[in-house]
C-alpha positions in Angstrom: -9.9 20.8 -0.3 -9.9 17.2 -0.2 -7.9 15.0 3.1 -6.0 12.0 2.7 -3.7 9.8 5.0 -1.3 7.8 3.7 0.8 5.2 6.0 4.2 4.2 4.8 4.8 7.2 2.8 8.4 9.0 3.1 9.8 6.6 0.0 9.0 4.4 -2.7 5.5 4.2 -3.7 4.3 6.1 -0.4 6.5 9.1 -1.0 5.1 9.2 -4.7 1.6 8.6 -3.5 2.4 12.1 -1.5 3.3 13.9 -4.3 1.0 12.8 -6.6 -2.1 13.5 -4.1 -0.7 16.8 -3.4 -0.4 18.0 -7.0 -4.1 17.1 -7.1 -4.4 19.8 -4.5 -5.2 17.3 -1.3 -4.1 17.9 2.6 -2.4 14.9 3.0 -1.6 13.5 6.1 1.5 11.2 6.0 3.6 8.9 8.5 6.6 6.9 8.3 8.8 4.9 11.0 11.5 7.8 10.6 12.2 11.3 9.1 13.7 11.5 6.3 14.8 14.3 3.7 11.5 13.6 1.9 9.5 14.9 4.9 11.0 17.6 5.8 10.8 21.3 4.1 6.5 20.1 3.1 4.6 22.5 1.5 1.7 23.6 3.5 -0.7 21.2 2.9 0.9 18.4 3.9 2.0 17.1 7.5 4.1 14.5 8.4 3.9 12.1 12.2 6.6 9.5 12.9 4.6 6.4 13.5 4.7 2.4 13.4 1.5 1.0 11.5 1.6 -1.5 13.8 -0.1 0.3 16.8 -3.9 0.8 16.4 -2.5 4.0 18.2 -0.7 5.5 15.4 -3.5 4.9 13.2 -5.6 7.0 15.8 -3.4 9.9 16.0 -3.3 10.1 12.1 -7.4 10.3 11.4 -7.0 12.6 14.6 -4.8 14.7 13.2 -6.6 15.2 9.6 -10.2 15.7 11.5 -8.2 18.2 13.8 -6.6 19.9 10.9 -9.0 20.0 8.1 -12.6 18.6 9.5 -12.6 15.8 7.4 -11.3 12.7 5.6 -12.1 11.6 2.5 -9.1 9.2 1.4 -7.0 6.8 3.5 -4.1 4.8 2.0 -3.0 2.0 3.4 0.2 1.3 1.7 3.2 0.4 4.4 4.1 -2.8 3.8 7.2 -5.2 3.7 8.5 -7.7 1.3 11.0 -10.2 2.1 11.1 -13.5 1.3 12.1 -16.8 3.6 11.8 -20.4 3.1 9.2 -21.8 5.6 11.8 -23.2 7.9 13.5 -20.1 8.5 10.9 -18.5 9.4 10.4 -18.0 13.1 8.1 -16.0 15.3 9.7 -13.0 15.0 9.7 -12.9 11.2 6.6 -13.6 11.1 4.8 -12.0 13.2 6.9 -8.5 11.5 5.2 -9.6 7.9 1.5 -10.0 9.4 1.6 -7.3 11.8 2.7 -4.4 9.2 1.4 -5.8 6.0 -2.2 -7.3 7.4 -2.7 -5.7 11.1 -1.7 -2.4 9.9 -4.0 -2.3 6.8 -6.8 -3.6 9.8 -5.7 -0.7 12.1 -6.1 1.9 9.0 -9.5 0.8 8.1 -10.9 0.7 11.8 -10.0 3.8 12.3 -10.6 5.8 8.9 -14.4 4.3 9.2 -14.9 5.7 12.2 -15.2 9.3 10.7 -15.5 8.5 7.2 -19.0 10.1 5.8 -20.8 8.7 2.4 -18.2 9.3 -0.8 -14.9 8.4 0.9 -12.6 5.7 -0.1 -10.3 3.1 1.9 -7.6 2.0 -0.6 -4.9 -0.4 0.6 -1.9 -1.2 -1.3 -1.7 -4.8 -1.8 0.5 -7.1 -4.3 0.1 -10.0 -7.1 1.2 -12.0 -4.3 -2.0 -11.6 -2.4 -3.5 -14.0 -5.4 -0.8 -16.5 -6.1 1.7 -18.0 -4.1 5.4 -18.0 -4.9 8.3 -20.0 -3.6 10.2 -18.6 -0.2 7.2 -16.0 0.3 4.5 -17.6 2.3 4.5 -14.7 5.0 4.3 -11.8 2.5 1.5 -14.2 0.3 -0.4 -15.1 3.9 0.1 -11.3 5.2 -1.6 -10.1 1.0 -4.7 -12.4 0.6 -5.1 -11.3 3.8 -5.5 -7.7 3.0 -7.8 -8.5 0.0 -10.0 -10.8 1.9 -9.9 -7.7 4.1 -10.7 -5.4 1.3 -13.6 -7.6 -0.3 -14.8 -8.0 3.2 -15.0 -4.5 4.2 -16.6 -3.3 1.1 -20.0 -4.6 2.2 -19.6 -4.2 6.0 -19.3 -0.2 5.0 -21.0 0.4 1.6 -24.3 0.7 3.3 -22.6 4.1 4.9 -21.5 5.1 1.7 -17.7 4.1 1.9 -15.9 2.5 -0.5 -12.8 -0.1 0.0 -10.6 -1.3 -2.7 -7.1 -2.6 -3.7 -4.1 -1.9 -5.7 -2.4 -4.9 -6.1 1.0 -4.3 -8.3 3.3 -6.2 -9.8 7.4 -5.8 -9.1 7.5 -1.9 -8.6 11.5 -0.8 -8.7 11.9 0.8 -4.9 14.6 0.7 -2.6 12.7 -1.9 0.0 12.5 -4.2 -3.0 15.7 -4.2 -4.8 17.1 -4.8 -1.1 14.5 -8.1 -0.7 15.5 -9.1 -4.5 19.3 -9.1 -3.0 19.2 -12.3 -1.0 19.4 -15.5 -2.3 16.3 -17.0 -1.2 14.5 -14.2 -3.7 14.0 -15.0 -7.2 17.0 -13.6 -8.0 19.1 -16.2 -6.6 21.5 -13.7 -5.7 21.9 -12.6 -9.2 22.2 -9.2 -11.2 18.8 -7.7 -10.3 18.2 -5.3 -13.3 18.9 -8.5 -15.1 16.3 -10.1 -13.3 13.3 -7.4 -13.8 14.2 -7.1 -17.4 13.9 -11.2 -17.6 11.0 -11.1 -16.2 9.3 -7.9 -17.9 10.1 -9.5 -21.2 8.6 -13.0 -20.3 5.7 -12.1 -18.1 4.2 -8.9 -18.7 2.5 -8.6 -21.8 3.1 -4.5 -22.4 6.8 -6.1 -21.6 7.8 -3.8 -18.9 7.1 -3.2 -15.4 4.7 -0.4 -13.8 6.2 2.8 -12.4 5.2 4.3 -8.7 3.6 7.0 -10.7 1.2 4.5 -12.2 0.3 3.0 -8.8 -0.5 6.2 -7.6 -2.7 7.5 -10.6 -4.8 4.6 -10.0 -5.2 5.1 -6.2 -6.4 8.6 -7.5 -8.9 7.3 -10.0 -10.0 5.0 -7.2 -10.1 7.6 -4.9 -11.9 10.4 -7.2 -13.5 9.0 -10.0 -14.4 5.1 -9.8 -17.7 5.9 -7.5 -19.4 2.6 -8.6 -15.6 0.7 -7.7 -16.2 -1.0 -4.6 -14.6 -4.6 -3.4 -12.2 -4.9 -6.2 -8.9 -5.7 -5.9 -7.0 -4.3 -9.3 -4.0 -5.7 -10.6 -1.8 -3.1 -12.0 0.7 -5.1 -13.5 1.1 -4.2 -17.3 -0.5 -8.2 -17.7 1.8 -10.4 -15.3 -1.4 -11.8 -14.3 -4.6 -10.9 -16.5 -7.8 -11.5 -15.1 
């Protein structure tokens, strides 16, 4: 059997990243800030560490923990992230240094760490966003903390192809999870404050040319193409989007 960690993973697009990996028959490896109901009662291939993406440290205990467990790692997922938008002066040191550190510096720590035991036919994927290639009002953080990751992403794909590892991105579009409907509810979002299923159907109708919005399930299907089948894939960063942005 196949190993994969996944950061960020006890809701949303992590915790459907966990099942999806697992019906696919992985070990998976998984952290989180926090327990929750999702990781508790795991079937036996898949274990679960508290951790903050932050810390280089964290990322160390989780590659630990799969080589320790399995002997090997073939996937790791970088997808803990945070969205929240702020106008630029709002925005203080705290804030911002919250948006680099777990969107950019914990994609970094992921990488470093994965590469270290990674041997020729694994695969670093790290969930990114649209707005890691286009700015957008009241999000320069997130946007600064996202074309971070894909210059990451681009950049790493030639520092480790020559050892047979490939890195790419998922970069999604407005994905309906708990983190985001919760951003979407200030004012400063593009909401304005206002109805928010309102809002993704506005914008599903006007931007997206299949006129709807992606599911979780589609994210994680193609982290597992990326991860299984795209063997000559390496460097990209892939919208998945259903045509917000076509490119």
């Amino acid at each position: 059997m196949k190993t994969v960690v996944i950061t960020g993973a006890s809701q949303g697009i992590g915790a459907q990243l966990v099942k999806s990996f697992l019906e696919k028959e992985f070990n998976v490896v998984f952290c989180a800030r926090k327990e929750n109901e999702f990781t508790k009662n795991l079937p036996k291939n898949a274990k679960f560490l508290a951790g903050d993406v932050r810390k280089r440290e964290t990322h160390k205990k989780l590659v630990e923990t799969a080589m320790e467990w399995t002997g090997r790692l073939n996937v790791y997922v970088n997808n803990a992230g945070v969205s929240q938008w702020k106008p630029i002066q709002d925005i203080d040191e705290e804030f911002l240094s919250m948006m680099i550190e777990t969107n950019l510096y914990g994609t970094f720590w992921g990488a470093q760490q994965a590469a270290e035991v990674m041997k020729p036919g694994s695969s670093i994927i790290n969930i990114s966003s649209l707005a890691g290639k286009r700015g957008s009002a009241n999000n320069s953080a997130y946007c600064a903390a996202k074309f971070g990751v894909n210059g990451l992403t681009q950049s790493l794909a030639k520092e480790l192809g020559s050892k047979g590892i490939r890195v790419n991105a998922v970069c999604p579009v407005y994905i309906k999870t708990e983190n985001l409907i919760s951003a979407l509810s200030e004012g400063v979002s593009p909401t304005q404050g206002q109805d928010i299923e309102a809002y993704f159907s506005s914008f599903a109708k006007s931007q997206a040319a299949l006129g709807r919005l992606p599911l979780a399930e589609e994210i994680s299907r193609s982290c597992l193409f990326l991860a299984e089948e795209a063997s000559a894939i390496t460097g990209q960063c892939i919208n998945v989007d259903c045509g917000v942005m076509p490119q």
